[in-house]
C-alpha positions as CSV (number, residue, x, y, z in Angstrom):
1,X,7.2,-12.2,10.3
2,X,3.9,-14.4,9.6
3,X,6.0,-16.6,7.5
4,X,8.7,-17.1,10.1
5,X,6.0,-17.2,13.2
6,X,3.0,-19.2,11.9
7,X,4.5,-22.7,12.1
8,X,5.7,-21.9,15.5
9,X,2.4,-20.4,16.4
10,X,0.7,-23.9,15.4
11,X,3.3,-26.0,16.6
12,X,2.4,-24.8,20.2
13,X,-1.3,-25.8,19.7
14,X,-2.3,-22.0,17.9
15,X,-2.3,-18.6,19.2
16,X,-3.1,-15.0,18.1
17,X,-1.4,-12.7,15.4
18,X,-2.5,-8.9,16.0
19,X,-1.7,-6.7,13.0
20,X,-1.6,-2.6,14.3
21,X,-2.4,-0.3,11.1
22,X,-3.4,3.3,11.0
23,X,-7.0,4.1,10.2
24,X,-5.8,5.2,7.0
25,X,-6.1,1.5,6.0
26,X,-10.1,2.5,5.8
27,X,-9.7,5.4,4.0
28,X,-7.8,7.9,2.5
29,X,-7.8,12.0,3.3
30,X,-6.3,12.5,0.3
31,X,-2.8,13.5,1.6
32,X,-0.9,9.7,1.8
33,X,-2.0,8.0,-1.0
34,X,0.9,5.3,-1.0
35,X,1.0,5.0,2.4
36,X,-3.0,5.0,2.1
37,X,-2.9,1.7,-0.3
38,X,0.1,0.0,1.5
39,X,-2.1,-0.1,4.8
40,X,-5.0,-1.2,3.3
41,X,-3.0,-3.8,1.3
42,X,-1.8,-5.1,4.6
43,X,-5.5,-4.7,5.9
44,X,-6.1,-7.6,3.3
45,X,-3.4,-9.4,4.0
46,X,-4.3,-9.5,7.5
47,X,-8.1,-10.7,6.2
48,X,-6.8,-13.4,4.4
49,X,-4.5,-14.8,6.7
50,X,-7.7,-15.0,9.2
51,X,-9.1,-17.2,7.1
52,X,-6.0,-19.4,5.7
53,X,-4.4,-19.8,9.2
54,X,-7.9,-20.7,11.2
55,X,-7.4,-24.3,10.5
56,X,-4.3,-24.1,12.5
57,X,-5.8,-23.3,15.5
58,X,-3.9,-19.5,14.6
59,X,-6.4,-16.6,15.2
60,X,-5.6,-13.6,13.2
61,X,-6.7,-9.6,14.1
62,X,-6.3,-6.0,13.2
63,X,-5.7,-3.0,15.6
64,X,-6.5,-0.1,13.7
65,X,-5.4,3.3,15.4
66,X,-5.9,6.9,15.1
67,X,-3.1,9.5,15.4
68,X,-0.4,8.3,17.3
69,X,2.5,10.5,18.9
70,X,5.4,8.9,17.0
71,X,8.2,10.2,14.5
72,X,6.4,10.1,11.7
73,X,3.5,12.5,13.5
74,X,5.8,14.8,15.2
75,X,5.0,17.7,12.4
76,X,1.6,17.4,13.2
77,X,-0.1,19.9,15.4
78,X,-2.9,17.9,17.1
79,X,-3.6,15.8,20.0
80,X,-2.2,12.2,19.7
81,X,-2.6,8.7,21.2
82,X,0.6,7.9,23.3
83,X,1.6,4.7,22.3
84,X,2.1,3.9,25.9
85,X,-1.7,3.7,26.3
86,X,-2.0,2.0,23.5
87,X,0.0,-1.4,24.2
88,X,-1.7,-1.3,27.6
């Protein structure tokens, strides 16, 4: 999506990419550990493209969030974060 967006991105004079990742991309609780390594993959992806795409006027961030009431959570017994609140 980078790829495709970036040139557009600069082409209108820059902007702002915001990456949303678990807090797993931190650290691991020892239960994910793929899912774990992918996030914290994309955590450096994100940090890289900060600093490749700041010449282009293109500012690049991380949202990192906690539990969030989604599919993938829906076995979990605990309070969540609606995503609702979230993208407010």
């Amino acid at each position: 999506m980078i790829r495709a967006f970036a040139p557009l991105i600069a082409k209108n004079g820059g902007g702002t990419i915001l990456n949303i990742f678990s807090v797993l991309s931190w650290f691991s609780n020892g239960t994910f550990g793929a899912y774990t390594a992918a996030k914290a993959g994309a955590w450096g992806m994100t940090n890289e493209l900060r600093l490749n795409l700041h010449p282009q006027n293109i500012k690049v961030a991380a949202l990192h969030v906690g539990l969030l009431d989604t599919d993938m959570s829906a076995g979990i017994n605990t309070p969540k974060i609606d995503p609702v609140d979230v993208a407010s």
